[in-house]
N, C-alpha and C positions, 0 to 999 in steps of 0.2 A: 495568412490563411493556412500555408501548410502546416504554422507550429499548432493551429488551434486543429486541422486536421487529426495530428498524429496526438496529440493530445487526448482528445476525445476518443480517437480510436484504442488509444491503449489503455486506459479509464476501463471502456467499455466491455472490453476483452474480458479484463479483471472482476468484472462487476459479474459478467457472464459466464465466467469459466475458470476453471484452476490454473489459470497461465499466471504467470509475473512474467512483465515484458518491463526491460528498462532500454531507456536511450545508453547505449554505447561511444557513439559517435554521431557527429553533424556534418553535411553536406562532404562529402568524402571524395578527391578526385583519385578515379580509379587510372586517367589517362588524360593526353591533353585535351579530349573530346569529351570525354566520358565521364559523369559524375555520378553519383548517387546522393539521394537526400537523407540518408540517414543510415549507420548501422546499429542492428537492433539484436538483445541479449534477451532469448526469452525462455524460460525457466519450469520446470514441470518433474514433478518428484524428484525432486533433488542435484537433477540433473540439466544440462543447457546447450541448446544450439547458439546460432550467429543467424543473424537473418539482414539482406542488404534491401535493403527498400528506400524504390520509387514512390514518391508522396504525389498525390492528383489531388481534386476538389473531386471531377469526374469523369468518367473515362466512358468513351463513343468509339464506336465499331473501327471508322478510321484509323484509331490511335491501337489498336492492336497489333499490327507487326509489330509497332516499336519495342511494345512487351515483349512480344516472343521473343525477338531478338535481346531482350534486356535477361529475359530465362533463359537462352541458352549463355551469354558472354558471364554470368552469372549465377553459380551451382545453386545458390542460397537465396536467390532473389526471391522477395514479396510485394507483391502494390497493394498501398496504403492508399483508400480514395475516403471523400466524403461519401461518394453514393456509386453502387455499381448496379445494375441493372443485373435482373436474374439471369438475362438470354446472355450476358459479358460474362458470371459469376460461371455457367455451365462452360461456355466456350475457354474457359481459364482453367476448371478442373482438369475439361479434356486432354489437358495438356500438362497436368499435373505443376500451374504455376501457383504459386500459396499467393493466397489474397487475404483482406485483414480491413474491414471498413468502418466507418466512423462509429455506427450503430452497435457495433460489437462482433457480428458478424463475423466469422474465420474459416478459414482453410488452409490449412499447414500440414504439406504430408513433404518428410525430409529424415532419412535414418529410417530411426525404427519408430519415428512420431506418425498421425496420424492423426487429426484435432478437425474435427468440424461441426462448427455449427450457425446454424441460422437460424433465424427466430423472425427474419422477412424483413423484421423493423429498419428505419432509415432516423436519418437525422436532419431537424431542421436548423441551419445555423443562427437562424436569426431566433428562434424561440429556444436556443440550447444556452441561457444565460443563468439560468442558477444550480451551480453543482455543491451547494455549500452541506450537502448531507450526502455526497456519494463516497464512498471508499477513498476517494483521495481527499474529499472534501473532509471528513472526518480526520485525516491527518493533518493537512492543514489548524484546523479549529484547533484543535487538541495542542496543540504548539500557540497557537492566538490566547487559547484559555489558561495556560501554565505561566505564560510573558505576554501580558499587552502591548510591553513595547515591540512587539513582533506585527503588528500592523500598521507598524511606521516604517518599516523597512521596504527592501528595496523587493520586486516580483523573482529576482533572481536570487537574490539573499534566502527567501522566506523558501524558493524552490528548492535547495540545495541545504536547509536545512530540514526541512519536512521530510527532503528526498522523495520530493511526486514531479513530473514535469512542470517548464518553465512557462506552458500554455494553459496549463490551468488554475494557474493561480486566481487570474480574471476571473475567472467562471465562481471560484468560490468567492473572491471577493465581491463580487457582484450580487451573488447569490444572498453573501447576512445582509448587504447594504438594502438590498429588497425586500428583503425581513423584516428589516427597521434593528439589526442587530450590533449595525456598524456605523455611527455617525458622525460629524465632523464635528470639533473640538473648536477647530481655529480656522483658520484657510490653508494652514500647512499640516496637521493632525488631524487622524479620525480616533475615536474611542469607541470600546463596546459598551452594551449597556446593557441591561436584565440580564445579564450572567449567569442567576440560579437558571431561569427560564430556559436559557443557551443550552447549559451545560444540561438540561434533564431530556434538551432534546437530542444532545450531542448524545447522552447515554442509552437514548430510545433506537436510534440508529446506526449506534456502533452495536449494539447485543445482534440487532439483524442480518446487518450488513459485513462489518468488519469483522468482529472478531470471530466468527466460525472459521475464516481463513489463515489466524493466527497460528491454529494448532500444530504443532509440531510434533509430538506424540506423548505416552506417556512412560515412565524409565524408573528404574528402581537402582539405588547406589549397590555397586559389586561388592563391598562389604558393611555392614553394618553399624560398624563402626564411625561410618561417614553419614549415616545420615542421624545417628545420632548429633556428632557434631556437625551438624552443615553450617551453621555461622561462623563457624572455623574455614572455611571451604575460601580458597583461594578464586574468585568468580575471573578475575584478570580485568579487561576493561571493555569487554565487549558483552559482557551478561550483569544481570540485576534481580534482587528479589522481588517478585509482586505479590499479590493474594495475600494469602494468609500469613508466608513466610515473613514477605516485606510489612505486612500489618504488626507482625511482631517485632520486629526490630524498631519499627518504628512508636510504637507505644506501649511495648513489653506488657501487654496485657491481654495474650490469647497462644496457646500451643497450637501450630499449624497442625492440620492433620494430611492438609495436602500444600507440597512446595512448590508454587510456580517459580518458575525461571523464564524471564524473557532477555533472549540471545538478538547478537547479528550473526552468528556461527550457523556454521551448518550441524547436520544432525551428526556428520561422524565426528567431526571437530569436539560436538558436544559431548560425544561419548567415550570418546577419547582422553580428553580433558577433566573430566568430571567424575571420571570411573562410574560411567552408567550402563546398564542395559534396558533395552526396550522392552515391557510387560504392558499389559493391557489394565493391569490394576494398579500398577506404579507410584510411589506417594511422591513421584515429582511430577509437574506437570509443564511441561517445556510446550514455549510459545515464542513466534516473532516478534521481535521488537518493531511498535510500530510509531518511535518515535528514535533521536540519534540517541544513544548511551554516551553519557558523560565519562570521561577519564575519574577514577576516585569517587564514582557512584556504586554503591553497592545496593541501594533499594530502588525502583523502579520510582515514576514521579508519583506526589500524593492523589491527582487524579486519578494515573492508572491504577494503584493499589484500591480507592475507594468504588470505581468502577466494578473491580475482578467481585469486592466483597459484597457489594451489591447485587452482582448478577448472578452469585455462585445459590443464591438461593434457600442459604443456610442463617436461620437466625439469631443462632450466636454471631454470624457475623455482621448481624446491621446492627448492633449497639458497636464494635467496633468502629466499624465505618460510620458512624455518627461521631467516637473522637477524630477521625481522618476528614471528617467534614468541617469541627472546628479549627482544623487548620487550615483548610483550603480556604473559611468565610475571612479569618485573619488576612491572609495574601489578598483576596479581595476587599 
């Protein structure tokens, strides 16, 4: 129960707000008494706290000393519940202890942060079974749809390669198999099926949901000289080309006029490395990677490059991405 708690809660976070929270650590003993269930990394322009959190389903008047006491022995502490009542959520502020609940829900004032919001919503666990189109779920798929044999694998495997929590795997796989998108092959195998159908919903819900939080900003190379050649461009093994860039490398049939780049770098990393500046008009377009970057990858997968050409809007680029589509129908 607590892994689908915190699960859900950090989902939800993300869904609602410019946070990226990831798990840090698991059940942490701080003393021979004293534990924590979890420490938590959570990330907001470029920058990151630590946050120690107590995980509940729900938390009753009774159980409040325990908190305080858990906020004072603990500078960074947060509770993580399924459902906190609003007369708990006031009596928590008053005391400036950050709280963070299934629904999405937050309160984090620590440093020079400040993050609240409530939108009142709760969560119900027994009707919270299909996530197979949320922010996480979207990553997941996208990893399902690239390798089938990724829904033979293991909940912990697939979390660790997606990089979304170990609790919501369930949620999404439960989510296509409700769909009718994930069915069983044998007694020991499931397979997908209508794949076009998948993937045009996969692509309805990533332009909404996911990728407006991809962005990273936009940057123009320090001499000119670079982005003339930028196929020359040393990327290393943590960035890749997508859009238009990667659309040409991969079927040298279109001059980019705008370069994305999707990194696991951070922005100064990137501009460090890449001899960039930050401009608002910039002909690169830096974005997260939201899948792992392979060693010896230099273009982003043909999903994600068909996706970018799709949605950028422009129609020289749907006769591209119509050959980036015959390769994809191939793999399938």
């Amino acid at each position: 129960m607590k892994d689908n708690i915190l699960s859900l809660a950090l989902e939800n976070v993300q869904e609602n707000t410019p946070l990226r929270l990831d798990i840090k650590e698991r059940e942490i003993a701080k003393s021979d008494y004293l534990y924590l269930d979890a420490i938590l990394e959570v990330y907001l322009s470029g920058e990151s706290i630590e946050l120690q959190a107590e995980i509940r389903k729900e938390i009753r008047k009774h159980q409040l000393p325990k908190l305080y006491n858990l906020a004072e022995e603990f500078d960074s502490f947060v509770l993580i519940a399924g459902k906190i009542s609003k007369n708990i959520k006031e009596k928590l502020k008053q005391r400036n202890i950050n709280w963070i609940d299934a629904a999405g829900n937050v309160f984090i004032r620590k440093r020079n942060y400040f993050i609240y919001v409530d939108h009142g919503g709760t969560v119900d666990f027994e009707k919270e079974k299909d996530r197979a189109f949320t922010k996480t779920g979207l990553k997941v798929l996208f990893l399902f749809l690239q390798d089938e044999s990724w829904v033979q694998k293991t909940y912990r495997e697939i979390s660790y390669e997606a990089n979304v929590s170990l609790g919501s795997i369930g949620y999404v796989v439960n989510g296509l198999k409700k769909r009718g998108y994930l069915v069983r092959q044998d007694e020991k195998k499931y397979q997908l099926i209508r794949k076009e159908e998948l993937f045009d919903q996969w692509l309805s819900a990533f332009e909404n949901k996911l990728n407006p939080d991809l962005k990273i900003g936009r940057f123009e190379f320090v001499h000119d000289d670079l982005r003339r050649n930028w196929k020359d461009l040393d990327l290393g093994m943590k960035s890749v080309w997508g859009g238009e860039a990667g659309a040409e490398l991969v079927t040298n049939i279109i001059k980019p006029k705008i370069l994305t780049l999707y990194t696991m770098l951070h922005k100064g990393d990137i501009m460090n490395k890449y001899k960039l500046k930050p401009t608002s008009n910039g002909s690169v377009e830096v974005k997260k990677s939201y899948w792992k970057i392979r060693e010896n990858s230099k273009t982003a997968p043909a999903l994600a490059i068909y996706a970018d050409l799709m949605l950028s809007g422009q129609e020289r680029n749907f006769k591209v991405a119509e050959k980036i589509c015959e390769k994809i129908g191939n793999e399938w």
